[in-house]
C-alpha positions in Angstrom: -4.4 -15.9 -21.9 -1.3 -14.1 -23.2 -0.2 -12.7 -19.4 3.0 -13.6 -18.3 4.4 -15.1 -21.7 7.4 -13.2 -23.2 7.0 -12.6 -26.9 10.4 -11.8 -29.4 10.6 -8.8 -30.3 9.4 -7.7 -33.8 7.3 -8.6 -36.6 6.0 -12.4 -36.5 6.3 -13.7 -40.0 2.4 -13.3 -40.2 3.2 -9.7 -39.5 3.5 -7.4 -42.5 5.9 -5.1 -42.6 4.1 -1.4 -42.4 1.1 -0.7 -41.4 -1.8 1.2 -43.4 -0.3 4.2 -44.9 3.3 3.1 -43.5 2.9 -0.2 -45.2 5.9 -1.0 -47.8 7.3 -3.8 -50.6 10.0 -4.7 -50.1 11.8 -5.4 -53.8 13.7 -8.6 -54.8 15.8 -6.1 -57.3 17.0 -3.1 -57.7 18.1 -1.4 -61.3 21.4 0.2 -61.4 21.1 3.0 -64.4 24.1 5.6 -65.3 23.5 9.3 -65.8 26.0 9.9 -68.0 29.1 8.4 -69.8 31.9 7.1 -67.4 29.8 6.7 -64.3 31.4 3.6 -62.3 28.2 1.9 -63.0 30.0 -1.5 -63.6 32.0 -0.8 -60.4 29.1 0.0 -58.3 27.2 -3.0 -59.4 30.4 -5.0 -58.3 30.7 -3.5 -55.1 26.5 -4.4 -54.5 26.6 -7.6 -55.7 29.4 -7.7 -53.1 27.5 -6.7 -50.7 24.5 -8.7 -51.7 26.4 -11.7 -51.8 27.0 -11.6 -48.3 23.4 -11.5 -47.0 21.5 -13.1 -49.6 21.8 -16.9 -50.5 20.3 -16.8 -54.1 21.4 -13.9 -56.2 21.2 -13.2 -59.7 22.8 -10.5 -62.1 20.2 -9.6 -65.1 21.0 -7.1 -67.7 18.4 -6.3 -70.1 20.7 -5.2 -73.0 24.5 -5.5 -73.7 27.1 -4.3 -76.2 27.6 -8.0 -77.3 28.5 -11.5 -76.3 30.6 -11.8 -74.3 29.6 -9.4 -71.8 32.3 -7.9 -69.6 30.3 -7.1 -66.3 28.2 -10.7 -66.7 31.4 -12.9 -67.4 32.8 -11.2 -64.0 30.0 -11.3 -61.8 29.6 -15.2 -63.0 33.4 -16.0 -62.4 33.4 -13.9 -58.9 30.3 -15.1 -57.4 30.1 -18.5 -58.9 26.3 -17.9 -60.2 25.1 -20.7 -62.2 23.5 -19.9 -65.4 19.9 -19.8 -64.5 20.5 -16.6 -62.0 22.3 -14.7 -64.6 21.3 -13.3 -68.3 20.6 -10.9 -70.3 17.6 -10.6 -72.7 18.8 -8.8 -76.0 22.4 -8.0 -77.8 22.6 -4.0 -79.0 22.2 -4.8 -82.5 19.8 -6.9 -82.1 17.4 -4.8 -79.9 17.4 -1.4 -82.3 16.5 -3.7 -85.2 13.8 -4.9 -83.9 13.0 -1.3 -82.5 13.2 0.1 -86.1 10.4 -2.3 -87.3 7.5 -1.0 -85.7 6.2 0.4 -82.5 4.6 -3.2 -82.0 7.4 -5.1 -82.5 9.3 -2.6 -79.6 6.6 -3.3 -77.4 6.7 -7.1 -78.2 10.6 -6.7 -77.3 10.1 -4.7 -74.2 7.4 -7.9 -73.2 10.5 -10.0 -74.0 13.0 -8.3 -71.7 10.5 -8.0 -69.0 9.6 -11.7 -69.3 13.0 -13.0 -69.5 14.1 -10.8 -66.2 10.7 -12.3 -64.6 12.0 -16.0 -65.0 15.5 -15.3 -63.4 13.5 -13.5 -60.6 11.8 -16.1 -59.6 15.1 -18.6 -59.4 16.3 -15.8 -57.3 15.8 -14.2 -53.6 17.5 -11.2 -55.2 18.5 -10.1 -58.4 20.8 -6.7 -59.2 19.9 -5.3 -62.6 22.7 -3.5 -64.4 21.2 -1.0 -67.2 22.5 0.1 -70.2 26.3 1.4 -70.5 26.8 2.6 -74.0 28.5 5.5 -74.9 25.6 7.5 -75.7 24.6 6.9 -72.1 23.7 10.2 -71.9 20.5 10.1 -74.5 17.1 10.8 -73.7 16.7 7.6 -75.4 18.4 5.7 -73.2 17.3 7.2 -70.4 14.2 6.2 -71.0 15.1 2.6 -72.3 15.8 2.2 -68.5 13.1 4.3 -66.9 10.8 1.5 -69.0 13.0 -1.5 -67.9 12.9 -0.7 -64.3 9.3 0.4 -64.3 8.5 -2.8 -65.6 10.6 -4.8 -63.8 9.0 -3.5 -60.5 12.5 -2.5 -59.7 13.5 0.8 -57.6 16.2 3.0 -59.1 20.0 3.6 -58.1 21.5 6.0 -60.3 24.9 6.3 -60.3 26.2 10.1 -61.4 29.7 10.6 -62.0 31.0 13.9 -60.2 34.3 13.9 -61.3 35.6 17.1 -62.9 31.6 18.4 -62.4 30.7 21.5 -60.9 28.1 21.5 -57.8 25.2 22.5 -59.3 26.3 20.1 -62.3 26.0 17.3 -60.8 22.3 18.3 -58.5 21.1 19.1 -62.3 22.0 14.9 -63.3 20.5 14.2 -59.9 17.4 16.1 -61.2 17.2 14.8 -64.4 17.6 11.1 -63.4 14.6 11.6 -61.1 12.3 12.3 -63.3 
């Protein structure tokens, strides 16, 4: 048998990574959402894909909607990290997304398909893939709060949220904290 033989420590790659109840997924993404105007969204997403750059050999950068074309944050993560075209995207322009919104509650959920699908197909080009929400100034609306809560739902992606606490009182900020958890 087994006696005598030293085995490596930790999981074989046949082992999963929890057990039963303690079992976990592990997610190829992770959606970056600001509560609030003037966050540091844009710099927080830098300083991940940083990170992420470090450890991970195929990243991608997906945002699901932007002001317009060019997009600030997507023209620097491609320059600084060098990502070729087919691990970085977005799915819809501002303007372009709230028409097809206006139309009818199919045609939003035809467009929500869209985004989804589009982040799917950089995903799988990808061992990792930051998603940067929304950044408009109206940051702050329940709208697009929930714009990203449907986004990263969909996506399968867990939630940072990025509060800014500058000039904000305590309990301020815990209530932002609150509200972005729900």
């Amino acid at each position: 048998g087994d006696r005598g033989q030293r085995r490596a420590p930790g999981p074989t790659p046949a082992t999963p990574v929890g057990v039963g109840r303690y079992a976990r997924h592990v997610s190829r993404s992770v959606y970056l959402t600001a509560v609030g105007p003037s966050s540091g969204k844009s710099l927080v997403a830098l300083g991940l894909v940083e990170l992420l750059s470090r450890r991970v050999s195929r990243l991608g950068f997906f945002r699901p909607v932007i002001r317009s074309t060019p997009d600030n944050d997507i023209e620097l993560i491609r320059e600084r990290y060098q990502l070729p075209d087919d691990r970085i995207g977005h799915a819809y322009v501002a303007d372009e997304l709230r028409t097809l919104v206006s139309r009818s509650r199919d045609v939003a959920d035809a467009a929500m398909t869209h985004a989804v699908t589009a982040f799917m197909e950089l995903e799988s080009r990808c061992d990792m893939v930051v998603i940067e929400g929304t950044d408009f100034t109206e940051a702050s609306s329940p709208l697009e709060f929930d714009l990203n809560a449907r986004v990263a739902r969909h996506c399968g992606a867990p939630v940072l949220a990025v509060i800014n606490g500058h000039d904000h009182t305590v309990s301020e900020i815990l209530e932002r904290v609150r509200m972005s958890e729900e």
